[in-house]
N, C-alpha and C positions, 0 to 999 in steps of 0.2 A: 420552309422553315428550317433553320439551320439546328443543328441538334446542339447546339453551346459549345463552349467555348473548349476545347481539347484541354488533357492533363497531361501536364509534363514527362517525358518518358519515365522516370525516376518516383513518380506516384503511380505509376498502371496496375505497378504490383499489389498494392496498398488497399485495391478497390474493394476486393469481398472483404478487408477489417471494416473497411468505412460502411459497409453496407451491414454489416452484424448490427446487434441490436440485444443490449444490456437488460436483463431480466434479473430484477430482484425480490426473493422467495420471502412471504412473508407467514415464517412460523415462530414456533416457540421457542426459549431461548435455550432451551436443553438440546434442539435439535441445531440449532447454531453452534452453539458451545461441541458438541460431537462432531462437527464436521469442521470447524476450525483447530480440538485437536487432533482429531486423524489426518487431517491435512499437515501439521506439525510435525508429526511423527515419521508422515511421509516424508517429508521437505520440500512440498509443495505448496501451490495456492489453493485459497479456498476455493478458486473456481479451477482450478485443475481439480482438485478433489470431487467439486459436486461431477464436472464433467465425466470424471471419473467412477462414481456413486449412479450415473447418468447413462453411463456403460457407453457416450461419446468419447469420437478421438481425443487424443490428446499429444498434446509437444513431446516429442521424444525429451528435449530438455527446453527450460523456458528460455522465450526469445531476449526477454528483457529482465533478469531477475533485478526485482527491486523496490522498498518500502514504498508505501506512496503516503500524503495524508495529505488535505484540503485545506488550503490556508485562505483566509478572506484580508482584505487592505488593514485591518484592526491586527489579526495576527501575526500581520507581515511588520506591521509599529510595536507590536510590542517587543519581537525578536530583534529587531533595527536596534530600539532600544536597548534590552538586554545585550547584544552582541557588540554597538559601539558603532552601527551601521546607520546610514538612511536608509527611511523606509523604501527607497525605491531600488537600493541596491541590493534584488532580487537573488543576482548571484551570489553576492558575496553573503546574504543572509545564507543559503541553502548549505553553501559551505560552510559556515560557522556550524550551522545544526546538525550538516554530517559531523563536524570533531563532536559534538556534541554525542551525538549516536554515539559515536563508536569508543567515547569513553568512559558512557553508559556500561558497554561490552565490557570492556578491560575493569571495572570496578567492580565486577561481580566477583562474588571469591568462588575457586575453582570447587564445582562437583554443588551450587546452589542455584537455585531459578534464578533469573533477572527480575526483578520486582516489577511488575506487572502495575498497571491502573488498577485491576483488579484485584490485585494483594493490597494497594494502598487505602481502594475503597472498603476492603474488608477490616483491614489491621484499624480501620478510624470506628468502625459500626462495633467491633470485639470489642467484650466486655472488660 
C-alpha cells in the first residue's frame, strides 16, 4: 500500500501547523476579558498570551501579525453592497474593509479608546 500521495517540497515545513489542533477554553467572561486585556497590553494575541499564562513556547515575534473575522456569503453581500462590489469580488471587498479599518484608526481623536462593540453595547444599555 502506497502511503499517499507526497506534499509539495514548499508544504513539508507546514506539517506540525497542520497537525496542531485548536482548543477552545470555555470559562467565564471575566476570565476572557483579563486574558484579552493582558494580551492588549502586551501586544500580543490571545493565544500568545494564554500560551504564555500556559508557561508554553511562544514566537519570539508573530509570524503573521493580523485581525482576522469570519465572514459568511450574507456578509460578503452585504459589504459588496455597502462597498459598490459584487458579492463575489472577494478581494476587492477585503480591501474596501481594510480603508475601512484603518480609518476607523485615524478617526480616533488622539490620547481616546477606539469605540469598541463593547462601548457601543454599553453607551445603548446606559441610562
Amino acid at each position: 500500500m502506497s502511503p499517499g500521495p507526497r506534499k509539495p517540497v514548499r508544504w513539508q515545513g507546514s506539517e506540525p501547523a497542520l497537525r496542531a489542533v485548536q482548543v477552545a477554553f470555555d470559562v467565564e467572561e471575566a476570565v476572557m476579558e483579563a486574558i484579552r486585556v493582558a494580551a492588549f497590553h502586551a501586544n500580543v494575541s490571545t493565544s500568545t498570551q494564554i500560551r504564555s499564562v500556559l508557561d508554553l513556547p511562544v514566537a519570539a515575534r508573530p509570524k503573521r501579525p493580523r485581525l482576522t473575522v469570519t465572514l459568511d456569503a450574507a456578509d460578503y453581500a452585504l459589504l459588496a453592497d455597502r462597498y459598490g462590489l459584487a458579492p463575489d469580488d472577494r478581494l476587492g471587498i477585503k480591501e474596501a474593509a481594510t480603508r475601512e479599518l484603518i480609518a476607523f484608526v485615524q478617526q480616533q481623536a488622539p490620547g481616546t479608546a477606539p469605540r469598541t462593540a463593547r462601548a457601543v453595547r454599553n453607551s445603548k444599555t446606559a441610562p
